[in-house]
C-alpha positions as CSV (number, residue, x, y, z in Angstrom):
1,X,1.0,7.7,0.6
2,X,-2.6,8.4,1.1
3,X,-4.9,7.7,3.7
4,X,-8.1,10.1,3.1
5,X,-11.2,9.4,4.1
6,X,-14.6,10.6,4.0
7,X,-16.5,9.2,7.5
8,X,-16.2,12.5,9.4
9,X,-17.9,11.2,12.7
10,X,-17.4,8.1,15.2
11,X,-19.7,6.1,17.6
12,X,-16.6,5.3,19.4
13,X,-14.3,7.2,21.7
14,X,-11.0,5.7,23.6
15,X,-10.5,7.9,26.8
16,X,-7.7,7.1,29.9
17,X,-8.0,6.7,33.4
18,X,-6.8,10.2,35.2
19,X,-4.7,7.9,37.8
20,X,-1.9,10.5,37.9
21,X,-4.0,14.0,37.2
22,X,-2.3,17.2,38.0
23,X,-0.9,20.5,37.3
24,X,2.2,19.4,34.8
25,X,5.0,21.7,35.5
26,X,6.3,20.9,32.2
27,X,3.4,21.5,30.3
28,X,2.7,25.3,31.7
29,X,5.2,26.9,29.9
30,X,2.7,27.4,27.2
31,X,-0.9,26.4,28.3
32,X,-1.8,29.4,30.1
33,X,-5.3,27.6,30.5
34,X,-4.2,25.8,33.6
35,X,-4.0,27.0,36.8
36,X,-1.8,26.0,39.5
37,X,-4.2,24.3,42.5
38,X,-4.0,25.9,45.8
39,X,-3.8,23.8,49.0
40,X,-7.0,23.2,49.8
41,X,-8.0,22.5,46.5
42,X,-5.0,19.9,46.8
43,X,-6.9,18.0,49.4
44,X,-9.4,16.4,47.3
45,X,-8.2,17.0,43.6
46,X,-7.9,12.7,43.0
47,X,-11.6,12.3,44.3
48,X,-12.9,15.1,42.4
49,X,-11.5,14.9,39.0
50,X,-12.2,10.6,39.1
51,X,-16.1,11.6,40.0
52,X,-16.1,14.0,36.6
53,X,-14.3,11.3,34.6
54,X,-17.2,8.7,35.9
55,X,-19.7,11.0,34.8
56,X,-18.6,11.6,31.8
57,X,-18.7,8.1,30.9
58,X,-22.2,7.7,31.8
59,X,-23.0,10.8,29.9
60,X,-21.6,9.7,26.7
61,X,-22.9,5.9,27.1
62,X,-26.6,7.3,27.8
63,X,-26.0,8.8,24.7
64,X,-25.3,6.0,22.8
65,X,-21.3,6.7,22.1
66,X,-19.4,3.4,23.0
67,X,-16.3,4.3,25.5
68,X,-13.4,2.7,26.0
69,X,-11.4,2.8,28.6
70,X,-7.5,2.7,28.8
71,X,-5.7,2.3,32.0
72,X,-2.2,3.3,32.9
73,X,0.7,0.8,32.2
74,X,3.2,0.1,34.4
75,X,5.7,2.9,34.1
76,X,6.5,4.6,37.2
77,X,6.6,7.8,35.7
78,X,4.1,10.4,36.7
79,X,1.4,11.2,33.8
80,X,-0.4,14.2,34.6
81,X,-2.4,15.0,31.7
82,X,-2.8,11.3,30.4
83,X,-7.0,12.2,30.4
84,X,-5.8,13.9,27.3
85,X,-5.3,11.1,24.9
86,X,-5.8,12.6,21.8
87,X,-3.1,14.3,21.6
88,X,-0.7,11.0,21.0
89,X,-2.7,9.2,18.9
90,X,-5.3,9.3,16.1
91,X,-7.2,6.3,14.1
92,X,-8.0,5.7,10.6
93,X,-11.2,4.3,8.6
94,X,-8.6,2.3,7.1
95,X,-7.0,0.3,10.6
96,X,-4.2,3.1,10.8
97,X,-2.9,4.2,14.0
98,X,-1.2,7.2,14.2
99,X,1.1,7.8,16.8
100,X,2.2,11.3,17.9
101,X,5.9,13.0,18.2
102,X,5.0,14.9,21.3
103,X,6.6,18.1,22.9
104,X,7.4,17.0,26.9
105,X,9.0,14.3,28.6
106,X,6.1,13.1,31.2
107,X,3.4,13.5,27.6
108,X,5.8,11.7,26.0
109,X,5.9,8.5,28.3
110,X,2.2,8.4,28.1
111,X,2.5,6.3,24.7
112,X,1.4,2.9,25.3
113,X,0.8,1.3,22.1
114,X,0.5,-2.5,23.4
115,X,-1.8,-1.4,25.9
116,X,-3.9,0.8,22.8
117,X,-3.8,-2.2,20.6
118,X,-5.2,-5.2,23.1
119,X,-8.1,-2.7,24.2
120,X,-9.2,-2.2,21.2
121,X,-8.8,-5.7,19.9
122,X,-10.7,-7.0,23.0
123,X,-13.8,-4.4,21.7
124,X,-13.6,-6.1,18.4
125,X,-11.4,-3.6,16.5
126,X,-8.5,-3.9,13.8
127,X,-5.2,-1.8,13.7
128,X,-3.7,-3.2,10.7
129,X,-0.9,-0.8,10.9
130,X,1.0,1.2,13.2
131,X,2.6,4.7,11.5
132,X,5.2,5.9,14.3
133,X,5.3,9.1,13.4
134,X,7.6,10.1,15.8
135,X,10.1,7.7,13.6
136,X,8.9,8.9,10.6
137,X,8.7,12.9,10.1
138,X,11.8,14.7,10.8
139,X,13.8,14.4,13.5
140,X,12.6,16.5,16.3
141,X,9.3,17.2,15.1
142,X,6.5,18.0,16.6
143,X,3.1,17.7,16.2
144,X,0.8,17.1,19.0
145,X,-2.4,14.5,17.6
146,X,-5.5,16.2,17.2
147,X,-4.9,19.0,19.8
148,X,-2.8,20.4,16.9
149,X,-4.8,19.2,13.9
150,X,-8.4,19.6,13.0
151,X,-9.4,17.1,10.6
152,X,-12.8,17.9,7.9
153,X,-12.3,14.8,6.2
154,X,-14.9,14.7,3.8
155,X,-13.0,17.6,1.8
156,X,-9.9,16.0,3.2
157,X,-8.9,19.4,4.8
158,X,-6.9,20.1,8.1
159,X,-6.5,23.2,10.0
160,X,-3.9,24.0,12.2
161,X,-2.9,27.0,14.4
162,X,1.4,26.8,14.6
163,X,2.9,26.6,18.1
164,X,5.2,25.0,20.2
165,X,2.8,21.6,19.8
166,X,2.5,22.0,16.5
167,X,5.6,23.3,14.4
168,X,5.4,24.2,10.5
169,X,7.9,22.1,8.9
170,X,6.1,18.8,10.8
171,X,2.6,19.3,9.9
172,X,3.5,20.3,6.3
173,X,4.8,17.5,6.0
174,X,2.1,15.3,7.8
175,X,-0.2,17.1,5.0
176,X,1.8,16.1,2.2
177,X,2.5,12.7,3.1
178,X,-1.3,11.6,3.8
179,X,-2.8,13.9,1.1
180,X,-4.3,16.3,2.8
181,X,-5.3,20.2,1.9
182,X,-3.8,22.2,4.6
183,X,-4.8,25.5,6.2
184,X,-2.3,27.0,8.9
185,X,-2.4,29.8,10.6
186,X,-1.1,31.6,14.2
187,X,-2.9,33.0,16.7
188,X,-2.5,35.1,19.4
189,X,-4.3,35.7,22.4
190,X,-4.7,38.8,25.0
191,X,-1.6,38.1,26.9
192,X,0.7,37.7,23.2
193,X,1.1,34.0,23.3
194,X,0.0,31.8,20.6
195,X,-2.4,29.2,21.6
196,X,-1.2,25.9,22.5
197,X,-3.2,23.7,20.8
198,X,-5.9,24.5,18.4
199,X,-8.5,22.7,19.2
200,X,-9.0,25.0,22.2
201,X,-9.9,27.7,19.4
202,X,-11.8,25.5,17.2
203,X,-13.6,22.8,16.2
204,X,-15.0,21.2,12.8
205,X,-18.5,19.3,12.9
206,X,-19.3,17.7,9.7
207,X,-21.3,20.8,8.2
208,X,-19.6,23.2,10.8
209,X,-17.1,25.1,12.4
210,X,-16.6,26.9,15.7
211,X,-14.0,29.8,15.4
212,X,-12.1,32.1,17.2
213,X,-11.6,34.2,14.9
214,X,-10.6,37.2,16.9
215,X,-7.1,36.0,17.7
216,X,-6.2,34.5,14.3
217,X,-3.9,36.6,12.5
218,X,-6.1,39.0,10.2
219,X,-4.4,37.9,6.7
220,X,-5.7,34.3,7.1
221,X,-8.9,35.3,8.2
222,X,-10.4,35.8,4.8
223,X,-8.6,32.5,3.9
224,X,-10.0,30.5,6.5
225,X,-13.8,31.7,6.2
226,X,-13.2,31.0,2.5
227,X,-12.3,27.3,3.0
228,X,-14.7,26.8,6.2
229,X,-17.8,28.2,3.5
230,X,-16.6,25.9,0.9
231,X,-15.4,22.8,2.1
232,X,-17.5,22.6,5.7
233,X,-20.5,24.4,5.8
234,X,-21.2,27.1,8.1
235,X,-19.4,28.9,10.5
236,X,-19.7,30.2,14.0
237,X,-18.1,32.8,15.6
238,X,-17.3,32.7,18.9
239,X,-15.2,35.2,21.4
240,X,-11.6,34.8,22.8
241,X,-13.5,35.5,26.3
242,X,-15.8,32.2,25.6
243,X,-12.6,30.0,24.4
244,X,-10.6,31.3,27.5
245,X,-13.3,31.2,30.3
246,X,-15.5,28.4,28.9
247,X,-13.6,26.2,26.8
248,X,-16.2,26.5,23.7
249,X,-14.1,26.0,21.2
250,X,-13.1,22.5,22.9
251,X,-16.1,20.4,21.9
252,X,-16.4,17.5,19.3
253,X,-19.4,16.1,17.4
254,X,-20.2,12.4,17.2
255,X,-22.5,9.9,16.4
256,X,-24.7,7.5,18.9
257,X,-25.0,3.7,17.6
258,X,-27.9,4.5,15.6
259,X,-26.2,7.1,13.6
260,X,-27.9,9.7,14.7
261,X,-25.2,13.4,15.8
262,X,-24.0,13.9,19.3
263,X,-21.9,16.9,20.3
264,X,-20.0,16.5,23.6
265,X,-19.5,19.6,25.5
266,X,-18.5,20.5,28.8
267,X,-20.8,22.5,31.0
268,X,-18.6,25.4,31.3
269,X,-18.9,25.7,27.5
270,X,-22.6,25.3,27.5
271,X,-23.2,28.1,30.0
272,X,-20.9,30.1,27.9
273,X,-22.5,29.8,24.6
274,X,-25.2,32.5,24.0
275,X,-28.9,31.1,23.3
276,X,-29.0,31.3,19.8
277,X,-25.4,29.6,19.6
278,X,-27.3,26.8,21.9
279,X,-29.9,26.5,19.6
280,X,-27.4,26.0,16.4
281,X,-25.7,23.2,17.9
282,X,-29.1,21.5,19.2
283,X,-30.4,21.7,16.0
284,X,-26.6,19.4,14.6
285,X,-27.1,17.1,17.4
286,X,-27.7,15.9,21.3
287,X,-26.2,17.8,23.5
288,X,-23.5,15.3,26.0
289,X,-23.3,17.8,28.6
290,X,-20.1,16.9,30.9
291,X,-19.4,18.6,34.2
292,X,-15.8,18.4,34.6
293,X,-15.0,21.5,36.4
294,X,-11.5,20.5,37.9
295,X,-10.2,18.7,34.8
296,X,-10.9,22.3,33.1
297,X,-9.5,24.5,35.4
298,X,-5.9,22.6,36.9
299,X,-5.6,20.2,33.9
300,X,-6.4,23.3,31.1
301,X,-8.4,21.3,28.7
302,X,-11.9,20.1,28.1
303,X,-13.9,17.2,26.9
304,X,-12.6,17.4,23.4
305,X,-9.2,16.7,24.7
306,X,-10.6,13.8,27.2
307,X,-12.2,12.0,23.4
308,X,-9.7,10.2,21.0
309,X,-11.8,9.1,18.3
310,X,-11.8,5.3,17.2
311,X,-12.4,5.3,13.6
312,X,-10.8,1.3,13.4
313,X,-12.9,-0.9,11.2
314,X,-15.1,-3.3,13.3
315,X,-15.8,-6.7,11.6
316,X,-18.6,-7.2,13.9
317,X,-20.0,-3.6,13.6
318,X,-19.7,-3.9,9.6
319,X,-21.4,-7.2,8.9
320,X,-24.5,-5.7,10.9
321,X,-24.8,-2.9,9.3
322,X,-24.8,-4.7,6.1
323,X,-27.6,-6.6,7.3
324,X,-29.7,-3.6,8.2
325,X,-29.1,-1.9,4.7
């Protein structure tokens, strides 16, 4: 079965509510980009981290990227890192929702497909199929959304770094099932861990990619820059100190509702980028500069994390943009 597609950017982003944000215990055995909160920082963490999430919202909607907000169902379970939605499930051009086989318990429990399905129908948006992945590839699988995978689709190419969120067996056969040309590699970073998820060292604009290319095993590297010069475009080095300290790798581009490119970063990555690295990514798009500080540091992602794109076809959205061509 084949679900390619060429649309490489969305207007559209579904994000969720950081009701239960925290420092997952379970999680930290291998994202060694979170940090453990002290007391003090304790005291205020809910207020904080719900002030970032409100402004990231009104960044992205001043920039003309619809956002759609999912709220928590009514499990009792604690979800701390349910701001990071993409990582369970993915859309389609096509109506396809993808959903996730994911490593822990309390990211496991953050699937709420019901929920998913009547938000986006009240926007005006059509699943016309579900793919349960968790179901479907090999028992015990997993593959963790696009925190594992990065999608070009116009070549109808993913990368993927393997790791504990991202095993080889499951996303070879994600890659053969939907068609895809696959590129894996591992990484490893100062302290000899692989990096959990690998959109944290990368990320893949539609004529573009951000690298890390310092902790990728050398034999690929030749590879990778090989595929990236053929299939994407250009590509941008940047340092295992600006993926680590700045989340720069961690950004995504998009489009506002006139088309027209948006790259969301987070201000720790902007800072971090050097000028003429500023300048590249002006010149592919608005800048969506997000301050989220706290969700960075306890929760140990960035805005790329906080964005599952909506790629569901819009009836509505369609029939104008008929009319206007």
């Amino acid at each position: 079965m084949s679900h390619l597609e060429n649309r490489h950017l969305s207007n559209s982003v579904i994000m969720v509510q950081p009701i239960d944000f925290g420092y997952n215990e379970q999680t930290s055995k291998d994202n060694e980009f979170q940090h453990r909160p002290s007391i003090n920082e304790l005291k205020n963490i809910n207020h904080r981290v719900n002030a970032e999430f409100e402004e990231t919202i009104q960044t992205l909607q001043a920039l003309g990227i619809e956002t759609l907000i999912l709220g928590k169902d009514h499990t009792d379970a604690l979800l701390p890192d349910a701001i990071f939605p993409n990582n369970w499930f993915s859309t389609t051009t096509a109506g396809d929702l993808h959903i996730f086989p994911m490593k822990t318990k309390n990211r496991q429990d953050e699937v709420q497909t019901n929920e998913l399905s009547e938000l986006v129908n009240k926007a005006g948006y059509h699943i016309n199929q579900v793919i349960d992945l968790r179901k479907e590839l090999k028992s015990g699988s997993i593959l963790e959304g696009t925190g594992s995978i990065i999608f070009h689709r116009p070549s109808n190419t993913i990368f993927a770094a393997i790791s504990e969120r991202c095993q080889q067996s499951a996303i070879e056969e994600y890659a053969s099932r939907f068609g895809y040309q696959l590129v894996i590699f591992t990484t490893t970073s100062n302290t000899g861990s692989a990096i959990y998820h690998t959109n944290v060292l990368m990320s893949c604009g539609e004529d573009f990619v951000l690298i890390t290319n310092s902790i990728v095993e050398e034999e690929k590297r030749n590879t990778i820059r090989s595929v990236i010069e053929e299939n994407v475009g250009t590509m941008i080095i940047i340092t295992e100190e600006q993926m680590t300290n700045h989340f720069c790798g961690n950004i995504l581009q998009l489009l506002d509702q006139n088309q027209q490119s948006v790259i969301a970063l987070s201000h720790s990555a902007y800072i971090g980028f050097t000028t003429s690295q500023k300048k590249f990514l002006e010149s592919k798009g608005s800048l969506a500069v997000c301050k989220i500080p706290t969700i960075e540091h306890i929760g140990g992602g960035s805005i790329r994390c906080m964005l599952a794109e909506n790629f569901l076809p819009n009836s509505a959205k369609i029939k104008k943009r008929n009319q206007l061509n």
